[in-house]
Structure formats: C-alpha cells, structure tokens
N, C-alpha and C positions, 0 to 999 in steps of 0.2 A: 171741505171742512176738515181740519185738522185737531184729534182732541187725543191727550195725553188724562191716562188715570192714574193715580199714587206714582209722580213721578220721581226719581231720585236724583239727589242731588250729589250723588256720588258715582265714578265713574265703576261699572262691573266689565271686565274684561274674558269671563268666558266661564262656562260651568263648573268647572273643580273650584275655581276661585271661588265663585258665588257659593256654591255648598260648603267648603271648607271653613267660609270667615259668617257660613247662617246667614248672608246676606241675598238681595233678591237678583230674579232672571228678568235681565232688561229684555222685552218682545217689542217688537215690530208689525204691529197688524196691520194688512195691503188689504182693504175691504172696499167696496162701493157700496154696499149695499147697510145702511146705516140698523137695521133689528139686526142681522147678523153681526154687527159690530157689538153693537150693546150686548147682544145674546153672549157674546166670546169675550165680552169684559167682565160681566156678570161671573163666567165660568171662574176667571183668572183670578176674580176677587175676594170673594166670598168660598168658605168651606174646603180651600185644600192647605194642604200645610206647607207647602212651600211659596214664601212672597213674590209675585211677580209685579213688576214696571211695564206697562202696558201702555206704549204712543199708536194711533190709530190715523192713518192715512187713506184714502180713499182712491190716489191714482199713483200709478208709476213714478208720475214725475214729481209730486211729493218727497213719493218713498225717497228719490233719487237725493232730493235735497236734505230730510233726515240722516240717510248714512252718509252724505259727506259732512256731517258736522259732528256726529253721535255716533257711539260706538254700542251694538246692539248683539245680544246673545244668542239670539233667534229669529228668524223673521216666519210670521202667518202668511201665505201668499195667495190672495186669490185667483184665479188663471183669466177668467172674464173682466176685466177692465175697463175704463174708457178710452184709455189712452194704450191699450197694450191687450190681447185676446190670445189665449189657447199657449201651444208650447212655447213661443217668441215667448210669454211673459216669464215663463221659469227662465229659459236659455240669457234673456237680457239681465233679470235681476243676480242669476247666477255670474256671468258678468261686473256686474257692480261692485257683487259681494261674497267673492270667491274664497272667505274664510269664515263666511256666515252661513249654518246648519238653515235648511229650508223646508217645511213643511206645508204642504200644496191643499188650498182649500180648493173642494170641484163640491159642483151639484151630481146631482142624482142619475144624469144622464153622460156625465163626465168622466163617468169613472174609467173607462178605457187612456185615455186623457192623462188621469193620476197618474192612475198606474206605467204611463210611458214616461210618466216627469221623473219619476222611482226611478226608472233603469238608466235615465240620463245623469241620475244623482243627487235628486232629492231623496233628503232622511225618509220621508212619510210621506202621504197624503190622507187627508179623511175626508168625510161626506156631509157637507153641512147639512144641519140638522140631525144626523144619526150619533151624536157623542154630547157625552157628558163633561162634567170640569173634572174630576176625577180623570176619566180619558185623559183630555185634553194636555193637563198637566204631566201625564205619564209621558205620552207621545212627545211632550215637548224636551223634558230630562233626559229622553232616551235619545230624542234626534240630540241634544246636547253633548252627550255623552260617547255617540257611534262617532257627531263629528270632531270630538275631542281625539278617539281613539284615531279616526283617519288623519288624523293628522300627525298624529305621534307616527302612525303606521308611516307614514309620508317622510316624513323625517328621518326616519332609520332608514328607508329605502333609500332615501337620498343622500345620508349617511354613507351606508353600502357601498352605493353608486361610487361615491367621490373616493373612498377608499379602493374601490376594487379596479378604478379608474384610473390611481394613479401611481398602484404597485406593481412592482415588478414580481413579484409571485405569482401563479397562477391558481387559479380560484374554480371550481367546475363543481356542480352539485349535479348529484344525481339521483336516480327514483331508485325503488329497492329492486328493480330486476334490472339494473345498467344504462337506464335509458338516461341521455344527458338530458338537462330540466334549464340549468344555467352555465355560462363561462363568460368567464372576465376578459374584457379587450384582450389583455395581456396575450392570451388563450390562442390569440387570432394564428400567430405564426406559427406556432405547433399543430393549431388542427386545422386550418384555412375560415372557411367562410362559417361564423356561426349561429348565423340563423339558417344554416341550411342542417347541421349537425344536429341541433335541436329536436330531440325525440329519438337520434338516433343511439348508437353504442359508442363511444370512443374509443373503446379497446381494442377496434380494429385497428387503428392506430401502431399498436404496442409491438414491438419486436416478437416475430414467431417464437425465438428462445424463449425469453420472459413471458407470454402473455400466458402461459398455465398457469405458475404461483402467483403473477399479479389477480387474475380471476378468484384464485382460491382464497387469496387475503381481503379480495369485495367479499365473497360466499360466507367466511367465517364473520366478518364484520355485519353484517346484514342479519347473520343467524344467531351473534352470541351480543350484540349491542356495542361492541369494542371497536373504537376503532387500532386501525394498522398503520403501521408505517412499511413502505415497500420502496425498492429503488429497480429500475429497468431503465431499457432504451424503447424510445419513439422515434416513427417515422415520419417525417414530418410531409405535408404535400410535395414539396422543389425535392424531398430523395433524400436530406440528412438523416444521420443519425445522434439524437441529442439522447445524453443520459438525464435521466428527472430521478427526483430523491419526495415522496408523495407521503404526507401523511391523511390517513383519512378519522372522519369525525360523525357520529351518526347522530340523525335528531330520530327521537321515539314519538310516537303518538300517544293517545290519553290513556293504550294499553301497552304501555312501556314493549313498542314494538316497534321496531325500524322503519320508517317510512320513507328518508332520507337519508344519504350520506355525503358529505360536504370532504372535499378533495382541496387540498391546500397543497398545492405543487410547486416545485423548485427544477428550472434546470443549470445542473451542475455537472455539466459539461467542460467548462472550462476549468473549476477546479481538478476535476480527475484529470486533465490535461498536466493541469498545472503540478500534481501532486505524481505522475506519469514522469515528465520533465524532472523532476527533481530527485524520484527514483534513480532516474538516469546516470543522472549528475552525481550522487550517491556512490551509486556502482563505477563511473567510470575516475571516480575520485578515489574508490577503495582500489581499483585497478592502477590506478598512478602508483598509489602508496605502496600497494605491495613490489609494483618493479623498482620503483624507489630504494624498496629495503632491499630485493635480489640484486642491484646496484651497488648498494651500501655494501653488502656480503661479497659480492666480487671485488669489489676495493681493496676491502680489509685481505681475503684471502689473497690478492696478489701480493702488498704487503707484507704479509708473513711468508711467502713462498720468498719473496724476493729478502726478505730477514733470514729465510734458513739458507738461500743463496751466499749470503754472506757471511755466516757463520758456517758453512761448511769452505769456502774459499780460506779464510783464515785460520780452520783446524789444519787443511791441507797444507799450506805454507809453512805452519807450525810444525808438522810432524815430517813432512816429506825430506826435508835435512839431514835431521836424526837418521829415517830409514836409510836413506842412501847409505850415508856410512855404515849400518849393521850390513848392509848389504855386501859392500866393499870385504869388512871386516872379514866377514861367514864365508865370499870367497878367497880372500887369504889363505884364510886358516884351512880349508877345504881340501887345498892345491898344493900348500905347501906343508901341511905336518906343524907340529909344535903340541899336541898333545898325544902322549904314548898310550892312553886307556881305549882298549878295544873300541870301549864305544861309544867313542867321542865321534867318530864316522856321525851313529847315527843318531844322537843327540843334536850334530851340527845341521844334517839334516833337518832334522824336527825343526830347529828353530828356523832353519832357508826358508821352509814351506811359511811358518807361520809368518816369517818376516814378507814374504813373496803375499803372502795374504792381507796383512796389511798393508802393503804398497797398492794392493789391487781396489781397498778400499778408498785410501787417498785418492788415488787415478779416479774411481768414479764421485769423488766428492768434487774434485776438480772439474769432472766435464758437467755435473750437475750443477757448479756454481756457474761453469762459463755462458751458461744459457741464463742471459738475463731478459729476454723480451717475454714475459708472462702474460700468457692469452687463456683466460678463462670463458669458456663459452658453451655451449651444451653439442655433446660430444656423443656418438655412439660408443659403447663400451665393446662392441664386436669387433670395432674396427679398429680401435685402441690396438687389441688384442693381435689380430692380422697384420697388421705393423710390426709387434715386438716379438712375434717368433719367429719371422728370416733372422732377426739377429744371431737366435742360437740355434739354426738348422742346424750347421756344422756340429755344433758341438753332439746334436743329437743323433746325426747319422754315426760320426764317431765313437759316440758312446756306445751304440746296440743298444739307442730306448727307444721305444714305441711311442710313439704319438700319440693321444685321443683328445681328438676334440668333439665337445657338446656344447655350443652355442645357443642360445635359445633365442627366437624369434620376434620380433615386435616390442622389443626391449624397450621402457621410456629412455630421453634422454638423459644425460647427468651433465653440469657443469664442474668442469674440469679446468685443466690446461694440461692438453693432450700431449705434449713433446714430454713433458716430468711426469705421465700418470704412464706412458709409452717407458722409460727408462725404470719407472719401479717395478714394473712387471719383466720387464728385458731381468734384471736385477733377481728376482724370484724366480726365473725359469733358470736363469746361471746356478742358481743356490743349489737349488734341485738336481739341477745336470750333474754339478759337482759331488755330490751325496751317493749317485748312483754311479759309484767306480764300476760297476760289476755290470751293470746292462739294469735295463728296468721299466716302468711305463712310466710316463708323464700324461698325466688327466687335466687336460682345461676346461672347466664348466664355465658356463652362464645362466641364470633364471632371473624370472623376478618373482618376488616375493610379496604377499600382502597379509604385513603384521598383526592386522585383527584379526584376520579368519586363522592363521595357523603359526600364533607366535612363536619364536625360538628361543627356547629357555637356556640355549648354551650359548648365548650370546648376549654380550653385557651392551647395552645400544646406551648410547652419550644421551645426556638430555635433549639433543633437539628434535631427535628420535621421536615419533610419534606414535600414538599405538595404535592407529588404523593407517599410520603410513603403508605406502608400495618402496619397496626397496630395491634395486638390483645390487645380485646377488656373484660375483667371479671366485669360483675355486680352482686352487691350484694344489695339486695333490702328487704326491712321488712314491712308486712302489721299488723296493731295491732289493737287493739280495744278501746283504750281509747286516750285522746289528750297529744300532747309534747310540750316540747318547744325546742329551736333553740339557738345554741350557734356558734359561730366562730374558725374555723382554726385559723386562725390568719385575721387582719386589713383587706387585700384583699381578702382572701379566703369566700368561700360559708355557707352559716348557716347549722350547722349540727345539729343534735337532742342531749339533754344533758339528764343525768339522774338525777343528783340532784342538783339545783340552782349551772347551769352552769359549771358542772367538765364535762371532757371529755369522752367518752364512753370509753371502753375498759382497755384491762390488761396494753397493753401499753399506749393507751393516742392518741388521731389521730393524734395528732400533731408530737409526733416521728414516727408514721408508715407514715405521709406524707412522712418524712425526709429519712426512708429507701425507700420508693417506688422511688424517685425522687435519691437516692443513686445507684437503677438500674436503669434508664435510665427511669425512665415512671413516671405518674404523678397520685395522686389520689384523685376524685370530690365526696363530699355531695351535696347532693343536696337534699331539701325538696320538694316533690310534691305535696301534698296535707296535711291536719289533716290525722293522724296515719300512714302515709306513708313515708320511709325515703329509700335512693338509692345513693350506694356508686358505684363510678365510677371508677376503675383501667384499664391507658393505657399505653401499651407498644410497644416502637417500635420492631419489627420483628426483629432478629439478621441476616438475610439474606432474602431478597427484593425477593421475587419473580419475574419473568418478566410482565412485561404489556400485 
C-alpha cells in the first residue's frame, strides 16, 4: 500500500531551499508496519511548526520506484523489511540515494544495528516508539542540515582537490609541532612517497645551512599567529638541490590559537638560475665595455703620440737649416777673428754652447719622430728604467756621479709604449748628468702609491686621476755642487733648473717630454728643493687598480 499525506504539488529540492522560501520538507517514509506509519504521519502533521510532505511506502522496492520519479528531502528508513532486512537495507537505499540525508528507524532490540547504520553514514537513527513529533521533526531538520553541510564540506574538498591537483605550486599543511598532515601531488618530487611522509617532519628535508631559521620562522609563526615567508634549499630524494621560496599561513582555533599552518611553496630554482646567468652576462658585458674603452684609450693615445711624431719631424726640418748655418757662422767667426772686443771669445762661446744645445734638441726630436711603430701595451716601469740608464753610463762614470738606485718591488703594470717612455727618461737622466758639471749623485726611485690612504698635496693630478686610485710613482733627483738657476715649464708649471740663460734641459726639451708623459696618461713635476738640488716627478696611473 502506497499512501501520500498533504502532498505537494510543487517540486522542493533540499532544506535551505524549503526553510528559506517557508515552504515544506518533502519525507520518504520506508515502513511495513502500517500503526507505525500512521503513528509517524500523525507526528509530521499535526503540532510542529514546520510543514512536511509525507509519501509512505511499505517495501524497498516501492521506495525504489518513488525516488526515481520524485525528488525527496529525506527519507524515514526502516531496517526490517520484506523485501530487504538489517544493514543491506541502509547500504542499498544509500545506494539509490546517495545525496538523500537518512534516518534509520530500528526497534528496541535494534539498537546496536542503528547505531552501525550511524558510523556507515546515516544522519540518525531512533527507536520506534521512544520519540515524539517534536523529536522527530528536530532529528529530521538536523539530519537535513548536517547533510546539506556534508555536502558543501564535499565540494570544497573536491574543490581543493581539483585545485591542488592541478598546480604547480606546492601545497603542505602542517600540525603545530611540524608534523606533516597534507601535501599536494605536486609535493611528490620534492619529498618522494606521500603517504608514507604523512605524520612525519618534512624539515628533514631542508638543507643543513637553512634548516635553523626555516625552523625558527615555523616557531615564530606557530607562537605569534603570523604567518612567514622564508626561502632555503631542499633535498630532494634522487640528491638535487632545489631552491623553494615558501610562504606560510596559520588557521587558529575557537581560541585564536595556532592549530595549523598551511605552506604554499614555490620552487624557484630556475629562476635564481636564470637571474645567476644574467648576472653573468652583466659582468661579462661590463668586462667587454671596460676593455672596449682601454682599447678606445690605446687608439686615441697612439694617435696623438704619432701627432707629436709629426709635429716634432716638422719643427726639426724647420729649425735644423737655420742651426746649421749659426753653426758654420760661430765657427767662422771663432777661427778667424773679425771682432777686436776682448770678449767677443766668450760671448761666441756662449752662444756655440747654446747653438750646440739646440741642435742637440732637434737631433732628439728627429730620432723621436723617426720611430713611427707605436706599441702601447702594459709595461713594467723597472724595466723601462734598466733599459735607459746603459744609455748614460758613460756619461756618469765620466762625470764622477754616483749612482743610486731605489726600485720598488711588485709594481702594477702601466700601459705605455715603452721605446718613447725608454727615450724620455734617457732624456732626463742627460738633463741631470749635464747640470752636474762638478760630480754629484743621481737618485732613481720607484714606488707605488695609493692616493686615498696617503694623498699628495704637492701634486696637481689631471682629472682622470682618481682619489682612491694606486699610482706608480718614478723620481729623478740630481744633487750637484755648484748653484742653478730656475726656468719654467710653461705659465703655470713649477720652476725647473736651466742650463744656459734659460733653455730647457735636455735632448728633447721638458716641455715636449711633459707633452708625451701627459700623452700616456701621467703627469710630470720639477720641482726645486734647495740650491744644487733639482727632482723630477713622473706619475702614472696603474692600468689596472688593484683591490683595497
């Protein structure tokens, strides 16, 4: 027998709906036993305040044909049936109606019975005969309600699921004392098998370096409810080591107390790779550029070396004419008389020397233009040095001067071109020898120098000078025995020692060996120190800087 009470003619689709629109709970009663039926239609009708739709079916296979045609908010289920007895009847109707809340009707002797339908996942069960409509009605809104909530619960998990299933991030929750609880597929190649990890630590995992402050950013986050962001290396089972970039996120309990903490991991490994590389690339780009520009600088300086090549070729052409005939002239006049003033002798003299000093200057403008192959390239300045004083042995054993050399050791190199840096110091050592008619020392030093720790305030340095540059440092110094006089570089430049009413010392002239010194990159000071004492100053900056 089949009998429906206050049936609706309207379709209800599940308990929020039906409470929400006041309308009623479509029920399912699975009864055989026809006073218990009526007993429980009774309850549903009469005295509670919410409406139910109550259809009564007596066997299984009823029910079966009901819910394929009717959509139902609950089902009453008795276990003892005619056509179905004991758990079979929940396990099949659950079966049928696996998104319909069930409440288990047993007898008196049943109740073990119920209470197993319960743990299999029935809402309830109750005891015919021991409940009222009031009960009845509650039990039915609650089983409504729990399976409303199982469902929802259902759907975010399987939400979760499909998310955490098919990101590439990795996902791990954990308990408040480190024990892993979850981890996402993803998870699997970082930490291998995860259901065997499950309950353990993962931290072991974590590189020896990093795992203290990754611990210590769990301990803080656990203790103060914040979560961290941390980055370290893992090891993974196969031996790699992957960088991970982790942020962590903590759920509280109903005493806002850490109970969880949810790990949302990245490995970013190939970026730091990536970001590694392009460092690289960076540095070995700025290393281009900078030889690039010490290229650009060798160019240009050969250029102008080969510019003052040719503008001393063409003073030399220019003047050496002229001198020749004073030359001629002064011996003439020397040898054969033509003026009767005592001291025309030594006037004529004066000016042979001076003329004989300017030929000496053309002659070295001459051999300094004839050298046209200019090689700049990084030079020792000791050896520069050791090169250009066999030139003026002779002169110096001749003269009665003493030698002193002070070279100093581990010198940087300099870019030069050694043949024209070799000639302007030949050039100064002459000036020197020449100055000490009388005997005397000649001083050659070497140092280097580092301009920020101990700079030199008597020295004007060019702007490319730097003020933590390293410089090396060549002095040339002459002590003599008799007194000089003092001529000019030029306007601004230092007073330097002259040899005859004001000409310039040497083959070349200081004033062009300024112009090649300052041609390689350095700069070079006269400076008079006392009566008989003169100190030539060449400085250059290092072609490569040492570290600080």
């Amino acid at each position: 027998m089949i009998r429906d009470t206050n049936p609706m003619p309207s379709r209800c689709d599940g308990y929020s709906e039906c409470f929400m629109s006041n309308s009623c709970i479509k029920v399912l009663l699975v009864e055989d036993e026809p006073a218990y039926a009526d007993l429980h239609s009774a309850m549903l009708t009469g005295g509670v305040s919410t409406p139910f739709a109550l259809t009564h079916v007596p066997q299984f296979g009823a029910a079966e044909e009901k819910l394929r045609d009717n959509n139902f908010d609950i089902i009453l289920l008795d276990l003892t049936l005619p056509d179905r007895t004991g758990l079979n009847t929940y396990a099949d109707m659950k079966s049928l109606a696996p998104g319909v809340p069930i409440v288990v009707l047993t007898g008196c002797d049943d109740d073990k019975v119920g209470l197993q339908a319960v743990r299999d996942g029935a809402q309830d069960y109750l005891l015919k005969g021991e409940f009222d409509g009031k009960l009845l009605a509650r039990v039915i809104r609650y089983a409504i309600e729990r399976k409303r909530a199982e469902k929802d619960l259902r759907q975010r998990e399987e939400f979760f699921r499909l998310i955490t299933e098919n990101m590439h991030d990795l996902v791990i929750v954990l308990d408040r004392e480190g024990l892993l609880l979850y981890a996402s597929p993803s998870c699997r190649d970082l930490l291998g098998d995860l259901e065997r990890m499950k309950g353990t630590s993962p931290f072991g995992r974590i590189h020896p370096q990093d795992l203290g402050r990754t611990m210590q950013a769990f301990r803080e986050s656990v203790a103060t409810g914040l979560g961290q962001r941390v980055e370290y290396r893992l090891l993974t089972p196969s031996g790699q080591v992957r960088h991970i970039d982790s942020q962590g996120s903590v759920i509280l309990d109903e005493n806002r107390k850490a109970c969880k903490v949810v790990v949302v991991s990245r490995d970013v490994t190939e970026r730091k790779e990536a970001v590694e590389v392009l460092r690289q690339a960076l540095s070995d780009l700025k290393k281009s550029h900078e030889e690039l520009k010490a290229t650009q600088v060798q160019l240009i300086q050969a250029e102008r070396l080969e510019a003052v090549s040719t503008f001393a070729a063409g003073v030399a052409h220019e003047v050496k004419n002229p001198l020749q005939t004073m030359i001629l002239g002064l011996d003439y006049l020397n040898h054969h008389g033509g003026l009767n003033d005592p001291a025309a002798p030594d006037v004529i003299a004066d000016m042979e020397r001076a003329v004989q000093h300017a030929d000496g200057i053309i002659r070295g403008l001459m051999e300094f233009s004839s050298y046209r192959k200019r090689e700049v390239k990084e030079e020792d300045l000791n050896a520069i040095l050791e090169q250009a004083l066999p030139a003026v042995q002779s002169d110096i054993i001749n003269g009665r001067i003493c030698l002193v050399k002070d070279l100093g050791e581990g010198l940087p190199k300099l870019r030069v071109d050694p043949r024209t840096m070799k000639h302007v110091f030949i050039n100064l050592f002459a000036s020197a020898i020449r100055e000490m008619t009388d005997g005397g020392n000649l001083a050659v030093r070497t140092y280097m120098h580092h301009l920020g720790r101990t700079p030199s305030p008597n020295l004007k340095l060019p702007s490319h000078f730097k003020p933590d540059d390293t410089v090396v440092v060549a002095e040339v110094e002459e002590s003599r025995r008799k007194p000089w006089e003092t001529d000019t570089l030029d306007a601004k430049a230092p007073r330097v020692p002259s040899v005859q009413n004001g000409a310039d010392p040497g083959g070349l002239g200081l004033t062009v060996l300024k112009k090649i010194v300052e041609l390689h990159g350095g700069i070079i000071d006269a400076v008079k120190r006392e009566p008989g004492t003169n100190k030539f100053t060449i400085v250059f900056r290092a072609s490569k800087q040492p570290p600080p």
